[in-house]
C-alpha positions in Angstrom: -20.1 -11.7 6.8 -19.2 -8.4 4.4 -15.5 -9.2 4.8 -16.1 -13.1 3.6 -18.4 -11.2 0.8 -15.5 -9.2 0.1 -13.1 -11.7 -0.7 -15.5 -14.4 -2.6 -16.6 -12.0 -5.0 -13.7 -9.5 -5.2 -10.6 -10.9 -4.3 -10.5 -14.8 -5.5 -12.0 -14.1 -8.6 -9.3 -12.4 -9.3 -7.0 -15.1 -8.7 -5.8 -14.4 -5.2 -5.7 -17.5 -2.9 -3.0 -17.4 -1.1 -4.0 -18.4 2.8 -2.0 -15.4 4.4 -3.5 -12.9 2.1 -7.4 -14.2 2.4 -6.5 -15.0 6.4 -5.2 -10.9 6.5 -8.8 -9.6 4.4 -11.2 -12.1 6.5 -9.5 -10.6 10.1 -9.0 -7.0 9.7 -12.1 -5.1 10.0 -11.7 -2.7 6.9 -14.9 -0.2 8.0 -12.8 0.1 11.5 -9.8 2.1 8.7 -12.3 4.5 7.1 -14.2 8.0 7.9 -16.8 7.5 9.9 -19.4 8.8 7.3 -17.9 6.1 4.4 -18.3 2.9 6.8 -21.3 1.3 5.1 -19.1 1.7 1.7 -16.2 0.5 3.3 -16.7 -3.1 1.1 -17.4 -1.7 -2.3 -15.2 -3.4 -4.7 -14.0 0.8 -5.9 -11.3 3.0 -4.7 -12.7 4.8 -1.5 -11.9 8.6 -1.1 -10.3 9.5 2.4 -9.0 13.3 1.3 -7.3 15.0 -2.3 -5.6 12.5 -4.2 -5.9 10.0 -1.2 -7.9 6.7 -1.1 -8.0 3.3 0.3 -7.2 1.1 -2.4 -9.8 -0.8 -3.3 -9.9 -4.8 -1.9 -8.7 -6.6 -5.4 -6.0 -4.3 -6.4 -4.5 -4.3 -2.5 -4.8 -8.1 -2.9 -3.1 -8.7 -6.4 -0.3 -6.2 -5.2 0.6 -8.2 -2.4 -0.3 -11.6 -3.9 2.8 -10.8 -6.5 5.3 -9.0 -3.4 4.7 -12.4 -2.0 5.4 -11.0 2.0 7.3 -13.6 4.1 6.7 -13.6 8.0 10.2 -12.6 8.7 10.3 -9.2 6.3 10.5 -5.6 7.1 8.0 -3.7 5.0 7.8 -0.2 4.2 4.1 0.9 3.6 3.8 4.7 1.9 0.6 6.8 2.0 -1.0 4.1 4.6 -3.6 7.1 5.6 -5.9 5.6 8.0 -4.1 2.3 8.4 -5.7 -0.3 6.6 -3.0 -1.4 4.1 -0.6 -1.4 7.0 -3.1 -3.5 9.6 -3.1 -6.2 6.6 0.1 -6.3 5.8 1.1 -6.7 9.7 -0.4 -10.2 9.4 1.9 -11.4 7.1 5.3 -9.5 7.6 7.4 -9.5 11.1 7.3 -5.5 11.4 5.4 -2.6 8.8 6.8 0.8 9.0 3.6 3.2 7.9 4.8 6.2 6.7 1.5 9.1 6.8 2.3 12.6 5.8 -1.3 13.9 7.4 -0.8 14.5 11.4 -4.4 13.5 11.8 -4.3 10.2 9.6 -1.0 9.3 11.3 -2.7 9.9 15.0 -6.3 8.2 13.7 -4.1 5.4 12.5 -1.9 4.9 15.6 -5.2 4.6 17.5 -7.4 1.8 14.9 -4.0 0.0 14.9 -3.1 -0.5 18.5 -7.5 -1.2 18.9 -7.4 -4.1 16.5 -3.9 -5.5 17.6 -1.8 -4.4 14.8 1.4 -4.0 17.2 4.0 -4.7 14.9 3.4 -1.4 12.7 5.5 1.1 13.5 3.5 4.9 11.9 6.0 7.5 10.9 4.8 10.9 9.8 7.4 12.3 7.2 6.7 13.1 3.6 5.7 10.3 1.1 8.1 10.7 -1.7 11.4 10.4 1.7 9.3 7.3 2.7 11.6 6.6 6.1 15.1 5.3 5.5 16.2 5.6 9.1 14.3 2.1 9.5 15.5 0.6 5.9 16.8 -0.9 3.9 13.0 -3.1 3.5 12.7 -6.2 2.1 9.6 -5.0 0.6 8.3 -1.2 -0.1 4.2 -0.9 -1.4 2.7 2.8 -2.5 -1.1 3.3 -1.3 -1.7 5.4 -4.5 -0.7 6.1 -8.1 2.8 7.1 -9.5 4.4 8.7 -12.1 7.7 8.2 -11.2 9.5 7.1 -8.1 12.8 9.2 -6.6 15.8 7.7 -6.3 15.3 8.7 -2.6 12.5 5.8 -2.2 14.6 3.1 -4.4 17.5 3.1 -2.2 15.4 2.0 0.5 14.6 -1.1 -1.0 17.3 -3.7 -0.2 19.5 -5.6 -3.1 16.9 -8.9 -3.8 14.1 -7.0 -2.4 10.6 -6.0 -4.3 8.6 -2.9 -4.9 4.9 -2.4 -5.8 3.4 0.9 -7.1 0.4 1.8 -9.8 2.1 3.6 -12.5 -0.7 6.4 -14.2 0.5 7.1 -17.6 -2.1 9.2 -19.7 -4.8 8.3 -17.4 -4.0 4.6 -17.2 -2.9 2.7 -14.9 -0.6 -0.4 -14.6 0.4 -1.8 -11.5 4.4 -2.9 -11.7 6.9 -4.7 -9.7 9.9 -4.1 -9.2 13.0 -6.2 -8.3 16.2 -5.0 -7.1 19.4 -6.7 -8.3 22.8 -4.8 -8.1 21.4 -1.7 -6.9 19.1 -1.4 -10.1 15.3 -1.9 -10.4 13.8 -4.0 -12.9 10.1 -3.6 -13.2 7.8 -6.2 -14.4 3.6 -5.6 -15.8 1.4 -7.2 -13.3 -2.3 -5.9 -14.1 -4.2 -2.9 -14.6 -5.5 -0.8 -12.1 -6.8 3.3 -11.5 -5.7 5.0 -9.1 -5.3 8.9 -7.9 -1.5 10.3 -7.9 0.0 10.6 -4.2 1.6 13.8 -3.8 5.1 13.9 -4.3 5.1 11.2 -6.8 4.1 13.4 -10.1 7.0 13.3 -12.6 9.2 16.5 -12.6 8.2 19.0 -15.6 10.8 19.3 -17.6 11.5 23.1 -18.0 11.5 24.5 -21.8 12.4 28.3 -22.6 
């Protein structure tokens, strides 16, 4: 019942409809992916908190992200900052195999556990460091960021095959725009998609330019 009050009243008015999106939001039990003392917010149509600069992005922005990536059932997809698996338990019902990369040790372990407990076998959870993501398994067909950027490293885009997309939240003087990006020729051209607030994932603030 909260998950079908999820999606009419936060997700299609914001023009999502496609089946496998709605099908992914109505069958993954979202309060399962959250601390234990958060599960009765687990629905609110905000952001919700899991640790410093780390949150569960909140149902419409997840949704509009991976309405535009447009996941295909035979795509690898490379899911960063997927903290207690949520992101990646949705995706998993849309792509052939999700590689979750957690820098945390204890999201990574809670995350194995809630993934392999509601089915999710095709998500493979990789603790490295978010800004490396995990090119031992690319090049992805598709690469999402659970969180805000800045900017992206080169390290990340040349996980993302030639043809493939990319979708991230790009905070520029406290606003946010969520953007993807298409690869074509080894560059990344990056489209406006909507608005959206969001904290900064570590490893994705823009380098400081040092002035004597």
């Amino acid at each position: 019942m909260r998950r079908q009050i999820m999606v009419d009243t936060q997700v299609r008015p914001s023009d999502v409809t496609k089946f496998p999106i709605i099908d992914a939001l109505l069958n993954v039990p979202r309060e399962k992916f959250v601390p234990d003392g958060k599960r009765e917010a687990a629905y609110i149509g905000e952001n919700l908190s899991i640790g410093p600069s780390r949150v569960i992005l909140e149902p419409r922005t997840l949704a509009k992200l991976l309405d535009v990536l447009d996941i295909k059932n035979n795509e690898l997809v490379l899911d960063i900052g997927s903290g207690l698996g949520y992101s990646s338990a949705v995706i998993s019902r849309m792509a052939e195999l999700v590689i979750a990369v957690e820098q945390d040790k204890g999201f990574a372990t809670e995350a194995e556990e809630i993934l392999s407990e509601v089915g999710a076998d095709n998500v493979v959870v990789q603790v490295n460091k978010l800004e490396d993501g995990a090119p031992q398994h690319g090049p992805y067909d598709v690469i999402i960021l659970q969180g805000g950027v800045e900017e992206i490293p080169l390290s990340i885009l040349n996980q993302l095959k030639n043809g493939g997309r990319i979708g991230a939240i790009f905070i520029e003087e406290g606003l946010g725009t969520a953007r993807i990006g298409y690869k074509l020729n080894d560059n990344v051209n990056w489209r406006y998609s909507f608005n959206a607030a969001v904290p900064v994932l570590e490893g994705f603030l823009k380098q400081k330019d040092f002035v004597l």
